[in-house]
C-alpha positions as CSV (number, residue, x, y, z in Angstrom):
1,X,0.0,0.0,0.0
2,X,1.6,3.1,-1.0
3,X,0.3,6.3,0.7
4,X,-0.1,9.5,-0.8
5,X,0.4,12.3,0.4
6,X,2.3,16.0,-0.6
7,X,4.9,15.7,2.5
8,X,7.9,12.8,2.9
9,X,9.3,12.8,6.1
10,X,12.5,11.0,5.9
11,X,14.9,10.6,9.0
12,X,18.4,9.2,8.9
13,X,19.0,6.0,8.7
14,X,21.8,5.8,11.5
15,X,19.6,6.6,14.1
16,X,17.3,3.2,14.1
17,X,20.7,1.6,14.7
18,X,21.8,3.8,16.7
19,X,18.6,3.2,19.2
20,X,18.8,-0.5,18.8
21,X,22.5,-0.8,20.1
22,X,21.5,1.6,23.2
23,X,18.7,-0.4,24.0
24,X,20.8,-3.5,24.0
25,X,23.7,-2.0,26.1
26,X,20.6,-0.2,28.7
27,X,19.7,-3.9,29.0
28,X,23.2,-5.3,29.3
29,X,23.2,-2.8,32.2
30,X,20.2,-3.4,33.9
31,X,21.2,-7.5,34.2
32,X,24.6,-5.7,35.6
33,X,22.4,-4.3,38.5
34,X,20.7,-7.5,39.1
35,X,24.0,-9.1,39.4
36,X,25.2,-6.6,42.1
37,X,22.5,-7.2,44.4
38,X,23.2,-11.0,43.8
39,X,26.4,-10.1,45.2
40,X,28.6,-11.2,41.9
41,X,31.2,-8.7,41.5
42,X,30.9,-6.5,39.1
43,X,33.3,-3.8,39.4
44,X,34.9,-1.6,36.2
45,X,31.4,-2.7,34.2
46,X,29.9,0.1,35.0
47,X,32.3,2.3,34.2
48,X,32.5,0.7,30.8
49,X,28.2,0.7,29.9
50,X,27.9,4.0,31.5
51,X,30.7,5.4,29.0
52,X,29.1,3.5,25.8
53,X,25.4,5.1,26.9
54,X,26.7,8.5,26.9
55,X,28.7,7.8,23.4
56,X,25.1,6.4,21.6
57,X,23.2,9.2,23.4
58,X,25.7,11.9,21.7
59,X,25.6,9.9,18.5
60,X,21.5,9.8,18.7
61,X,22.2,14.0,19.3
62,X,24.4,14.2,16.0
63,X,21.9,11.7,13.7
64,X,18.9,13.4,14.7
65,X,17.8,15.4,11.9
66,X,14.9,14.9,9.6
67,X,14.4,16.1,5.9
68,X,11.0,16.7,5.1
69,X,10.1,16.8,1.2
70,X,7.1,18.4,-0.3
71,X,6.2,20.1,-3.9
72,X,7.6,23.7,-2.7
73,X,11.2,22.4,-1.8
74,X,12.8,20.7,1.7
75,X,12.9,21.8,5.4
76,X,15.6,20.3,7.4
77,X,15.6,20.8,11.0
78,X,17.9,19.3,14.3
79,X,16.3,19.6,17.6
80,X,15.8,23.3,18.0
81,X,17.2,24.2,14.5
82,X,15.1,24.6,11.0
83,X,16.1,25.7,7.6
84,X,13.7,26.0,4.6
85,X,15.0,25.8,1.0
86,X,12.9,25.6,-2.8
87,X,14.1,23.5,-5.0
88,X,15.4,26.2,-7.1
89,X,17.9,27.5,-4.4
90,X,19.5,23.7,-4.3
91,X,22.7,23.6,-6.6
92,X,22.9,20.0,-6.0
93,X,20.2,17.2,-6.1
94,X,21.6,14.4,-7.2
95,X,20.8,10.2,-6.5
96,X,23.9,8.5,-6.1
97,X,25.1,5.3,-3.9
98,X,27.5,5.0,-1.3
99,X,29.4,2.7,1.6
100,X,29.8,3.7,4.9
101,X,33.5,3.8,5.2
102,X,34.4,5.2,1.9
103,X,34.3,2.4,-1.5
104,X,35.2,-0.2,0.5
105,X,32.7,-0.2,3.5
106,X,30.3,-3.0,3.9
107,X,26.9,-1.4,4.3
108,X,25.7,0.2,1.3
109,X,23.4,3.3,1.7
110,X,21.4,4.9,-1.9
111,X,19.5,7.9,-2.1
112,X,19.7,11.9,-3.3
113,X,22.3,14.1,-1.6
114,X,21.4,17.6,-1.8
115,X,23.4,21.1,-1.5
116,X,23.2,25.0,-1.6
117,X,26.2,24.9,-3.2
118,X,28.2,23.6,-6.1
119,X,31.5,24.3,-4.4
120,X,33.2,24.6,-1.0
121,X,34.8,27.7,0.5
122,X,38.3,26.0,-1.5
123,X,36.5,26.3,-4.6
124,X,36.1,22.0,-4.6
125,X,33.2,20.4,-6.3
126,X,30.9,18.6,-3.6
127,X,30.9,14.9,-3.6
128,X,28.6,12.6,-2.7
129,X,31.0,11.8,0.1
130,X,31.9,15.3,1.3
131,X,28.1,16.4,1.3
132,X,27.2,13.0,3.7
133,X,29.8,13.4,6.2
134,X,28.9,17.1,6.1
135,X,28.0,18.7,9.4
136,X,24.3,18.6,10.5
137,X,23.9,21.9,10.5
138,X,25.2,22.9,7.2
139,X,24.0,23.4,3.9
140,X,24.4,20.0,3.0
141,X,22.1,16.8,4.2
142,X,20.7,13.7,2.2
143,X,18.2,11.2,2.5
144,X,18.4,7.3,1.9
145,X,15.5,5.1,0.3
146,X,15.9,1.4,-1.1
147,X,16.5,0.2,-4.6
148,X,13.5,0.8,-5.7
149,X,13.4,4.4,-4.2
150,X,10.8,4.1,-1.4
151,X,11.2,5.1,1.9
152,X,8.5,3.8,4.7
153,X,6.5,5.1,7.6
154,X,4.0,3.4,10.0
155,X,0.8,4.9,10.5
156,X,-1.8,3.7,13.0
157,X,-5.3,3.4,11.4
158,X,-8.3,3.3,13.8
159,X,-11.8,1.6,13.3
160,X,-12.7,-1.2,14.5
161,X,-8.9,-2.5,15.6
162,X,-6.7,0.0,16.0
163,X,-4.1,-1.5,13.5
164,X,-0.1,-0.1,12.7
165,X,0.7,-0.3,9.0
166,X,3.7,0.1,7.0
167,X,2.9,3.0,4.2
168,X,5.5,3.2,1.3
169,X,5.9,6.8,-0.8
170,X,8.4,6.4,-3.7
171,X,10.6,9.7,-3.6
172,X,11.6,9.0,-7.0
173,X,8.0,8.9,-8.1
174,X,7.1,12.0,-5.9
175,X,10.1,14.1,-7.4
176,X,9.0,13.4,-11.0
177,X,5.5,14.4,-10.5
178,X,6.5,18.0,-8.5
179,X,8.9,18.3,-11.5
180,X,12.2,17.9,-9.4
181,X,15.1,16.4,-11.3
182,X,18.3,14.5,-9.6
183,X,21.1,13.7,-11.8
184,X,22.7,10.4,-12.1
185,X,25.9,10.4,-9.2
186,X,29.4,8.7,-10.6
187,X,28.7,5.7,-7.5
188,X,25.3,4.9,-9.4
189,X,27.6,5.4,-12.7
190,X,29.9,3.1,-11.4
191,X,28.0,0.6,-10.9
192,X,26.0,-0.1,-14.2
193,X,29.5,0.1,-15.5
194,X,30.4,-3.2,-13.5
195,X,27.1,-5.1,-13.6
196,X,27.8,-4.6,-17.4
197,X,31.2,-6.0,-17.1
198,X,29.4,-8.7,-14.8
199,X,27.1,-9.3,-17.5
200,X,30.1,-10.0,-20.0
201,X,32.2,-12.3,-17.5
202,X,28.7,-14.7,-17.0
203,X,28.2,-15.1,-20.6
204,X,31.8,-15.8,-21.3
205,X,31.7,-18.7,-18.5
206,X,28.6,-20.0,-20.1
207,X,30.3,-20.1,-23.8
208,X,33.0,-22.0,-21.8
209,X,31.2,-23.8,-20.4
210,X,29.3,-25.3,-23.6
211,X,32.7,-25.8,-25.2
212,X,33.8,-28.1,-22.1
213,X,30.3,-30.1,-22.3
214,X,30.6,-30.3,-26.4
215,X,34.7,-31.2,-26.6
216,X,33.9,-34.6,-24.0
217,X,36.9,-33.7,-22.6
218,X,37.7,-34.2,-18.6
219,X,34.4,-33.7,-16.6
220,X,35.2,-31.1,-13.7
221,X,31.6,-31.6,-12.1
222,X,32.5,-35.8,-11.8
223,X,29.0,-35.7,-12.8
224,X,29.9,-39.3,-14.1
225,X,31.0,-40.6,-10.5
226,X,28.3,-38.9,-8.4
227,X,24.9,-38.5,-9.8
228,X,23.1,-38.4,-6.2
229,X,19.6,-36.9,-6.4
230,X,19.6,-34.7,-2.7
231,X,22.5,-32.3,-2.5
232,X,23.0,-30.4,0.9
233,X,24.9,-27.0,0.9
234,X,26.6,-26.6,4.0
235,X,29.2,-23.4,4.1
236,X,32.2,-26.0,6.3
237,X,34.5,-22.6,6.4
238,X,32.1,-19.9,8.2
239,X,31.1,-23.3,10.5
240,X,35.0,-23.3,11.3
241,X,35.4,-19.9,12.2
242,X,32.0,-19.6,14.0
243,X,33.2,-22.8,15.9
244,X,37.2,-21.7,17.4
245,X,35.2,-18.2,17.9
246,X,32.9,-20.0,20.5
247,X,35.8,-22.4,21.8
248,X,37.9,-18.9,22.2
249,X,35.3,-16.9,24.1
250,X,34.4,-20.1,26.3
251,X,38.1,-20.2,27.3
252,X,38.3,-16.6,28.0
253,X,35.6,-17.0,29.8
254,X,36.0,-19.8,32.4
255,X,39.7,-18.2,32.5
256,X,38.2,-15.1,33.9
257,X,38.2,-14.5,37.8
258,X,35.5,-15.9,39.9
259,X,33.7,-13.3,40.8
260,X,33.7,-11.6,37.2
261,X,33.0,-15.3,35.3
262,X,29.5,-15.5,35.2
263,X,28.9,-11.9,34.0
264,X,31.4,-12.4,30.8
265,X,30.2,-15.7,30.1
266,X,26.5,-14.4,29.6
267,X,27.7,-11.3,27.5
268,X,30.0,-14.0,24.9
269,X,26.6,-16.0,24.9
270,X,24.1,-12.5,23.7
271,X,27.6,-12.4,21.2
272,X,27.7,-16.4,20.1
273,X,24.5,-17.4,20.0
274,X,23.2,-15.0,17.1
275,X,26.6,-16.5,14.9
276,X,26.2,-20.1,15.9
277,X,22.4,-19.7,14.6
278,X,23.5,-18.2,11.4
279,X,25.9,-20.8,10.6
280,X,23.9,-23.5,11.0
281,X,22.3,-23.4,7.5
282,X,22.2,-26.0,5.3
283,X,20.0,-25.6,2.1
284,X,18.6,-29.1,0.5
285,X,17.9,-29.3,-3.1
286,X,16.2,-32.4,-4.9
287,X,14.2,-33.3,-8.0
288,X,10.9,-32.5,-5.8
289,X,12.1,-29.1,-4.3
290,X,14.3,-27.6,-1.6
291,X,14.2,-27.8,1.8
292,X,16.4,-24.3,4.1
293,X,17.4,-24.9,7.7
294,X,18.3,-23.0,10.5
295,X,18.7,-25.4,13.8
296,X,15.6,-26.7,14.7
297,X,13.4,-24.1,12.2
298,X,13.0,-26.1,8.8
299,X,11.0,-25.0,5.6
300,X,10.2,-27.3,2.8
301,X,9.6,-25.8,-0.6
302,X,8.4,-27.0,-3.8
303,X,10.2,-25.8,-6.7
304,X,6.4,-24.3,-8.1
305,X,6.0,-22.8,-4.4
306,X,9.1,-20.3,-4.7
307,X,8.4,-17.4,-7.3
308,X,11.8,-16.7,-7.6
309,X,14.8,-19.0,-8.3
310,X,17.4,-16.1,-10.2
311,X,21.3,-16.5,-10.5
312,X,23.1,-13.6,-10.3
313,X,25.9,-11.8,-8.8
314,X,26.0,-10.6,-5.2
315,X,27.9,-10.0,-1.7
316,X,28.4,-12.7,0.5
317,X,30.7,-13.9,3.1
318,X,33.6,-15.0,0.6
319,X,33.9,-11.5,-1.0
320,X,31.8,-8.7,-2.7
321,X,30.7,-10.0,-5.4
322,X,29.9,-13.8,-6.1
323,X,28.1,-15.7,-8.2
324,X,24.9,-17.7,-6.9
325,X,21.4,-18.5,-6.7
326,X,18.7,-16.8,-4.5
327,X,15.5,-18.0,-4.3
328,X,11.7,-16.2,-2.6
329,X,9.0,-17.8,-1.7
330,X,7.3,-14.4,-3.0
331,X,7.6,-12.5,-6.3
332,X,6.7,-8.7,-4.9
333,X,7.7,-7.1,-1.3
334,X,5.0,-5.2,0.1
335,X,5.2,-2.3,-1.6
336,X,4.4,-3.6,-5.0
337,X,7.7,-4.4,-6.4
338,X,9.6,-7.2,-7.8
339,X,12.3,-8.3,-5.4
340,X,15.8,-7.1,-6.3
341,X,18.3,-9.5,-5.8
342,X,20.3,-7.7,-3.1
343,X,17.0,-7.5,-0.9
344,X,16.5,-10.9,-0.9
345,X,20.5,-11.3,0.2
346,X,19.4,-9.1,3.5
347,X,16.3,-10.4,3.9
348,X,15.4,-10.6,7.6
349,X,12.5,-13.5,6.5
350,X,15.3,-16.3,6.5
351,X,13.2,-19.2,5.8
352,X,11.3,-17.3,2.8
353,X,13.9,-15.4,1.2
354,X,17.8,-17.8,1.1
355,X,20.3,-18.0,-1.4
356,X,23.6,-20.2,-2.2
357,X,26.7,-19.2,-3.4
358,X,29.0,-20.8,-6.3
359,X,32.1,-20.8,-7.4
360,X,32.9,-19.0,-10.6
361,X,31.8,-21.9,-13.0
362,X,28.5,-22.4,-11.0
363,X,29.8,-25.6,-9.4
364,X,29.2,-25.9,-5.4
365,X,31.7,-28.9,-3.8
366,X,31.2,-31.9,-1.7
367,X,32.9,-34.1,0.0
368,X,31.8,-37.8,-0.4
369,X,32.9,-41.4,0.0
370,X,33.1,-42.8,-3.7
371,X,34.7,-46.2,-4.8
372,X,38.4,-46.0,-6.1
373,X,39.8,-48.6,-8.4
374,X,41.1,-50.8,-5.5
375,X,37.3,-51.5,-4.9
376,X,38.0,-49.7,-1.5
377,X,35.9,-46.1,-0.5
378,X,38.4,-42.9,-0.3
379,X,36.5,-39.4,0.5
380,X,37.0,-37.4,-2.5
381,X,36.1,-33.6,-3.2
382,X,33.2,-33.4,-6.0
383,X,32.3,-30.4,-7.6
384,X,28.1,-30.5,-8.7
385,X,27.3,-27.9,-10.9
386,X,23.9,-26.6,-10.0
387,X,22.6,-25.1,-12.5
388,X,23.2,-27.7,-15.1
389,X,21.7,-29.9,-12.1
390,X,18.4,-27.8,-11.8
391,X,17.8,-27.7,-15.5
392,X,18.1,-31.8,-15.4
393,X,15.7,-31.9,-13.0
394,X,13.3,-29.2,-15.0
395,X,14.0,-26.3,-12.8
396,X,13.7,-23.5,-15.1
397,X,15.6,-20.5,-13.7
398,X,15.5,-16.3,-14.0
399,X,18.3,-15.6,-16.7
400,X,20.5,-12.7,-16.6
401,X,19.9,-10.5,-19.9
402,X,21.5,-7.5,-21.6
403,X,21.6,-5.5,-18.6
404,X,20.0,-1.9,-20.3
405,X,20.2,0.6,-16.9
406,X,18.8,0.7,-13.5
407,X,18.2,-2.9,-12.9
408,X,18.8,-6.4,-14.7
409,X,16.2,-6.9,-17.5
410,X,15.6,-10.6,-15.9
């Protein structure tokens, strides 16, 4: 549902963070209190949650200004603090992406960065960068939205139930219709620029691919020696590191002193636990379907039940950008759209939206018991290619096209 209205309120998007890691340290604090009056020692902790409060309370302070948008220009204001400006008097308006820390941070923020000015007081074109780590009280701010340029409020509706909804408004859409235009920003540039050279790496590894089937040569999948029909992904490597992590902070903390052991060993568990539940997920695929797992949670999908099974190119744990398959159990997100491939990467649904990653041929490896010459078993490392394995099994699956601008014509 997409609500219309003449005024976007859009508030940074550090400050939902922001809130969610003082919450979790007030809390941290609180079970420090209860502690204390068991009489467990908890000296210097204090010291240490008291110190982080203050720190997320200045940061909530810095992060807490709001753009609002409407058909006569913006308004940005910080506490106490307003400023008004048409659209005419902007000299920058401009959609563009960028990373937190820089081109190579890990979170990835898009949306239009706006100025009064062209130029500095040293005569420099403004950047994206230099107008978002501006000061909050200059003439530069932004506002962040999601791929498909929405931002979100909830608004409670009363009747009957008194009932909180999510309401979308599509800046980009909005912008158009008030007759605002943003130019393109060199991140957004960028970017087709590599999903174009994506494009041309994919069909390259395909043509090589065909060649390798066509010439009968050597077999890298072994499709010849394994041909089982259930294949379950595991990711051995982050189960590794997730595993000496825990084995490290048990040791530290049954190493600690008495009287500061039980304190440290419930703050490693709020740390472990969330990483040891992440690690444990093992996607199933078979003729009939695929089956995603997380511990004890389990979700069995027929391959007609999930709307979207698309190969593509996207971040993951091995690096920025690899190759693999995601697959939804729904087409659209709430707000109308087709799911992008990135939002079903970050997908906080975990058993409707999951994905697996591939090496650069497409192949995923196993490690199996298969008979040797001798007649005797030896484990042996066999690489199944998948998507040769989903098109045997009649899988049909999202191809990448041309890409033409914006998104992947898929």
């Amino acid at each position: 549902m997409k609500e219309q209205q003449e005024k976007i309120r859009v508030l940074d998007p550090h400050i939902i963070l922001i809130l969610f890691i003082s919450a979790f340290v007030f809390g941290i604090g609180i079970l420090m209190i209860f502690l204390e009056r068991k009489e467990i020692r908890t000296e210097g902790y204090e010291f240490i949650i008291f110190s982080v409060e203050i720190l997320m309370l200045l940061l909530i302070l810095y992060y807490m200004r709001t753009v609002v948008l409407s058909r006569e220009g913006c308004t940005v204001s910080w506490l106490f603090w307003k400023r008004n400006y048409k659209w005419e008097e902007l000299a920058v308006i401009r959609e563009d992406v960028w990373y937190t820390y820089g081109k190579g941070g890990s979170i990835r923020y898009q949306g239009i960065v706006f100025s009064k000015y062209a130029v500095n007081k040293k005569k420099k074109k403004y950047t994206t960068r230099m107008i978002v780590d501006a000061f909050p009280l200059s003439d530069c701010f932004y506002i962040t939205f999601d791929e498909h340029g929405n931002v979100f409020s909830y608004k409670l509706e009363k009747g009957k139930k008194q009932v909180i909804r999510k309401m979308y408004v599509n800046v980009r859409e909005k912008m158009k219709e008030w007759g605002v235009e943003a130019e393109k920003g060199e991140g957004i540039k960028e970017e087709e620029k590599q999903r174009q050279r994506q494009y041309d790496e994919m069909i390259e590894l395909r043509r090589q691919q065909r060649k390798k089937i066509q010439s009968k040569g050597a077999d890298c999948t072994n499709l010849k020696e394994y041909q089982q029909e259930v294949i379950k992904i595991r990711y051995f490597l982050q189960i590794t590191m997730v595993i000496l992590i825990t084995v490290l902070l048990i040791w530290t903390g049954l190493s600690a002193e008495e009287g500061e052991r039980i304190p440290i060993l419930i703050l490693e568990f709020l740390i472990d636990a969330p990483l040891l539940f992440f690690s444990s997920k093992v996607v199933t695929l078979s003729k009939e379907g695929c089956k995603i797992s997380y511990l004890f949670f389990k979700k069995m999908y027929k391959w007609e039940e999930l709307e979207i099974i698309r190969e593509d190119y996207f971040p993951s744990f091995r690096d920025r950008r690899s190759r693999g398959i995601v697959f939804s159990k729904r087409k659209k997100n709430k707000a109308g759209y087709i799911y992008t491939t990135r939002e079903i990467v970050g997908s906080g649904h975990i058993l409707e939206c999951f994905y697996i990653v591939l090496d650069a041929d497409g192949n995923i490896h196993l490690y199996k018991r298969l008979a040797a010459k001798d007649g005797k078993t030896k484990l042996r490392k066999v690489a199944v290619n998948i998507p040769q394995k989903l098109a045997e099994w009649g899988v049909e699956m999202e191809k990448m096209m041309k890409y033409t601008g914006g998104t992947y014509d898929l």
